[in-house]
C-alpha positions in Angstrom: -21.3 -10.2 13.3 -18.1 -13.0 14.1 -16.8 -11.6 17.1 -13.2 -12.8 15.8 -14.0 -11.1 12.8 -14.6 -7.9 14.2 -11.7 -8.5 16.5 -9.0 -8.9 13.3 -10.6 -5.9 11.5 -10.3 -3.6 14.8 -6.9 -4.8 14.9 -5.5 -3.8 11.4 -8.0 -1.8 9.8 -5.4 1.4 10.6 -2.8 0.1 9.3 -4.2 -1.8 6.2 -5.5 1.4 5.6 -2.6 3.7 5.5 -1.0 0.8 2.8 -3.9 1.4 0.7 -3.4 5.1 0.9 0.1 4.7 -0.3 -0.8 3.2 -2.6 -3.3 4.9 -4.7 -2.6 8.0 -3.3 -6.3 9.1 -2.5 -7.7 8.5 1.3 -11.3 8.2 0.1 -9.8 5.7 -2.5 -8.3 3.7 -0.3 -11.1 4.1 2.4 -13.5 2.6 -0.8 -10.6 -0.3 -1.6 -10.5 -0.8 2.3 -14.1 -1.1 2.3 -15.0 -3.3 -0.5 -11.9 -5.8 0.3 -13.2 -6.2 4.0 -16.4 -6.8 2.9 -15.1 -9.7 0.4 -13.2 -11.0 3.4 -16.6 -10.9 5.5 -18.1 -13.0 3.1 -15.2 -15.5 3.2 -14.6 -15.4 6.3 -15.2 -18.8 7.6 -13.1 -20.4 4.4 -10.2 -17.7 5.1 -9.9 -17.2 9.0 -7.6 -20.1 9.4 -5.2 -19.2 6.7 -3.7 -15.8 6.3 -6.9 -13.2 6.4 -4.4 -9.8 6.1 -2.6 -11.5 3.0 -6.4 -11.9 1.4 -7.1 -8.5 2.6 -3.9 -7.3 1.1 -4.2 -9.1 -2.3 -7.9 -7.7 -2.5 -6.6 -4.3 -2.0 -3.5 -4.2 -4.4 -5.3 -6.2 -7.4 -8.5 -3.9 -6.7 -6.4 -0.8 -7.0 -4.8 -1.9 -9.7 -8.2 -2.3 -11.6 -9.3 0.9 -10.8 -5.9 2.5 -12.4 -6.4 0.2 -15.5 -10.1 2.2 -15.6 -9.7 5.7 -15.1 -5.4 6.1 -15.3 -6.0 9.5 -13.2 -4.7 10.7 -9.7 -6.2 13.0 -7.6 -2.9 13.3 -5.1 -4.0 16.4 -2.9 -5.6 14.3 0.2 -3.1 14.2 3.0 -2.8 10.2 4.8 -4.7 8.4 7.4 -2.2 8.3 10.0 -1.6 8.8 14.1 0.5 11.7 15.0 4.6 10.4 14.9 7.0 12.4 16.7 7.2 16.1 15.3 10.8 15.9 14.2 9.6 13.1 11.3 7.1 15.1 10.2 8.9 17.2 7.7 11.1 13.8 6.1 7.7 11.8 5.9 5.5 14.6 4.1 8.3 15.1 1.3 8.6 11.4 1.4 5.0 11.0 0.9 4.9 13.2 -1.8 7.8 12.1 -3.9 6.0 8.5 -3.3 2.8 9.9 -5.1 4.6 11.1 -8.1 6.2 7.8 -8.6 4.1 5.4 -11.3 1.1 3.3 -9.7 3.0 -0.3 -10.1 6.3 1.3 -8.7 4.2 3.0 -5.5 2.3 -0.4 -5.0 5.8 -2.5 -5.1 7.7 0.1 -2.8 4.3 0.5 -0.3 4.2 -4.0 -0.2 8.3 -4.8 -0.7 9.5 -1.5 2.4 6.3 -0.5 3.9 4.2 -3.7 4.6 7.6 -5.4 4.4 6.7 -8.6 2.5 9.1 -10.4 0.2 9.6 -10.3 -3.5 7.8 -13.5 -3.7 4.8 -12.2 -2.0 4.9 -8.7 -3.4 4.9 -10.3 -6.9 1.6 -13.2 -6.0 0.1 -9.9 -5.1 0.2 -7.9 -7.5 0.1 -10.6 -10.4 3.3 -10.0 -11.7 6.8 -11.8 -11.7 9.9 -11.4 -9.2 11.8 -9.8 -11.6 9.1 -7.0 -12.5 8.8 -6.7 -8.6 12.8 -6.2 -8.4 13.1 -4.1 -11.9 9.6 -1.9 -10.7 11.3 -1.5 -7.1 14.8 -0.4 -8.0 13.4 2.3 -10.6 10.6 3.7 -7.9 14.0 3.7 -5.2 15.6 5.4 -8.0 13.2 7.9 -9.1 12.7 8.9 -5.3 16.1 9.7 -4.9 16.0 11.4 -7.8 12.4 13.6 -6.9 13.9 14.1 -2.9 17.5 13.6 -2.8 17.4 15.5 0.6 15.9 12.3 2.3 19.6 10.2 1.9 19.3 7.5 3.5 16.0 7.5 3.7 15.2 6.1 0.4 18.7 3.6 0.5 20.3 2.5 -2.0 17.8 0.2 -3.7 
């Protein structure tokens, strides 16, 4: 195994993971979506590692859970996230969070997780997910709007979209 490889995957296998989780809402999903994008990013590896690896990893992920919506348009939403311990008092905000986030509609979840969460731009969000800017902007102000409508005790939480 690439040594650098290895390196970059040990590096943001945690987080990468915990985006796919948000965003299909199943932590054996996104463990499986994980899995299969790291291994199409293995066998790329040496055409990828000097470009942007965690945007390939990324794309793979979103477009790959996208495919698997488009094939079985179910949700199995009762797994709690892969995530280290955060301090106790964010515990209670995050869980409601995390649950008004897995009643939202797949695209607006996946836009939400990659626009606020992995904090990329509408541009990027939207080569992602093969859709345009303004389905990125229209998909991110409903899902801002629907979760302020399914947990308006988070505030500010959930802005002003």
């Amino acid at each position: 195994m690439d040594i650098e490889f290895a390196a970059f995957v040990e590096a943001r296998q945690h987080r990468l993971l915990r985006s796919a989780y948000l965003v299909c809402g199943d932590h054996h999903l996104a463990e499986d979506l994980l899995q299969g994008a790291l291994v199409k990013l293995a066998l790329r590896w040496d055409r990828v590692r000097e470009g942007d690896p965690e945007a390939f990893l990324r794309t793979v992920v979103y477009r790959d859970a996208i495919s698997w919506w488009r094939r079985f348009r179910r949700e199995d939403l009762r797994d709690a996230p892969p995530e280290r311990p955060e301090r106790a008092d964010d515990v209670p905000g995050r869980l409601m969070f995390e649950a008004a986030l897995r009643r939202l509609p797949p695209r607006q979840r996946a836009v939400l997780v990659l626009r606020y969460f992995d904090d990329l731009t509408e541009a990027r969000t939207a080569e992602i997910l093969g859709v345009t800017v303004g389905t990125v902007k229209s998909q991110a102000s409903a899902g801002l709007r629907k979760l302020r409508e399914l947990a308006p005790e988070l505030g500010e939480m959930v802005g002003k979209g």
